[in-house]
N, C-alpha and C positions, 0 to 999 in steps of 0.2 A: 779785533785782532785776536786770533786764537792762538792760546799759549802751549809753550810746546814745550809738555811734561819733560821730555829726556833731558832737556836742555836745561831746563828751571829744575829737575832731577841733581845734573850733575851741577850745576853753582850751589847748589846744599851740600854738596858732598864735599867741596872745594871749598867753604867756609867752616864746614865742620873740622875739615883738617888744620884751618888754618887758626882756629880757635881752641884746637887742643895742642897745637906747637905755640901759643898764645901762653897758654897755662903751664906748660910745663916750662917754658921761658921763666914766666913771673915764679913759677914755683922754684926757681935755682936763685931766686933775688928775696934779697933778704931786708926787713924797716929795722927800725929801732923805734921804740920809743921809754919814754923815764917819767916818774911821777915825783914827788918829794923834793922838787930841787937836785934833781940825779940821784934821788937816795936807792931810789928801785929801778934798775933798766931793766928791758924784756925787747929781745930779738923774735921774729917772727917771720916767715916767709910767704912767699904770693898764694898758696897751697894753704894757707890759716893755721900753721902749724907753727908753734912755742917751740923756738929754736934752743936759748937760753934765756933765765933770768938771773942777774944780778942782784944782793943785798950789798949796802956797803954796814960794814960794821955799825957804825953809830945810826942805824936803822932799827936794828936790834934793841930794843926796850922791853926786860920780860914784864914790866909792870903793866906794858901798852902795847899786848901781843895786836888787839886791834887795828891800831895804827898801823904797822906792816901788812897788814892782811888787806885794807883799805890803798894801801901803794899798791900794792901788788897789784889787783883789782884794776885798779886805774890803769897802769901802766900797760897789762896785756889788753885790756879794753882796746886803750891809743893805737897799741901795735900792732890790733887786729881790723881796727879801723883803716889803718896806714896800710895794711894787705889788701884790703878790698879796694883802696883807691887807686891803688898802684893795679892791679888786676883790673879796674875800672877804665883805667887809663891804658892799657895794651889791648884792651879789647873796643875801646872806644871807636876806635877807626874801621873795625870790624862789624861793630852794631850800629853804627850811625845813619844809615836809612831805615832802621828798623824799630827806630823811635826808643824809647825808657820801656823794657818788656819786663825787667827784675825778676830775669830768671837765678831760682835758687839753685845753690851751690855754685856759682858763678860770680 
């Protein structure tokens, strides 16, 4: 059966569209996630971008600057895991015959 470029042309172009109103979707949706027992939160959007971070006061230990620095750490980690899964998951239904391809920046 001979395949007919325009046509296998245009469903690329028509998945391309629909994969970048995919991300700019997730990019307007925002995770959360906290490390410490809520001592640290960090907001993060589908786009991988550090929205806000939170310290709560009694975080703050100048004797154990490490210790914050280790929330922190953790927390953006979470919240940038929780971006990729949520971008993972709108584009799910868009890559699903296309097997696990782990294209980056995506």
């Amino acid at each position: 059966m001979p395949m007919d470029m325009n046509q296998m042309m245009k469903q690329f172009q028509q998945m391309q569209a629909e994969m970048e109103r995919l991300q700019a979707e997730a990019a307007a949706e925002t995770v959360e996630a906290s490390a410490g027992g809520g001592m640290v939160t960090v907001k993060a959007n589908g786009a991988r971008e550090i929205i806000s971070v939170k310290v709560k006061p009694e975080a703050i230990d100048p004797s154990d600057p490490e210790m914050l620095e280790d929330l922190i750490v953790a927390a953006t980690n979470e919240a940038l895991r929780s971006a990729d899964k949520m971008l993972q998951a709108k584009l799910g239904s868009l890559m699903g015959g296309l097997g696990d391809l782990r294209m980056p920046g995506l």
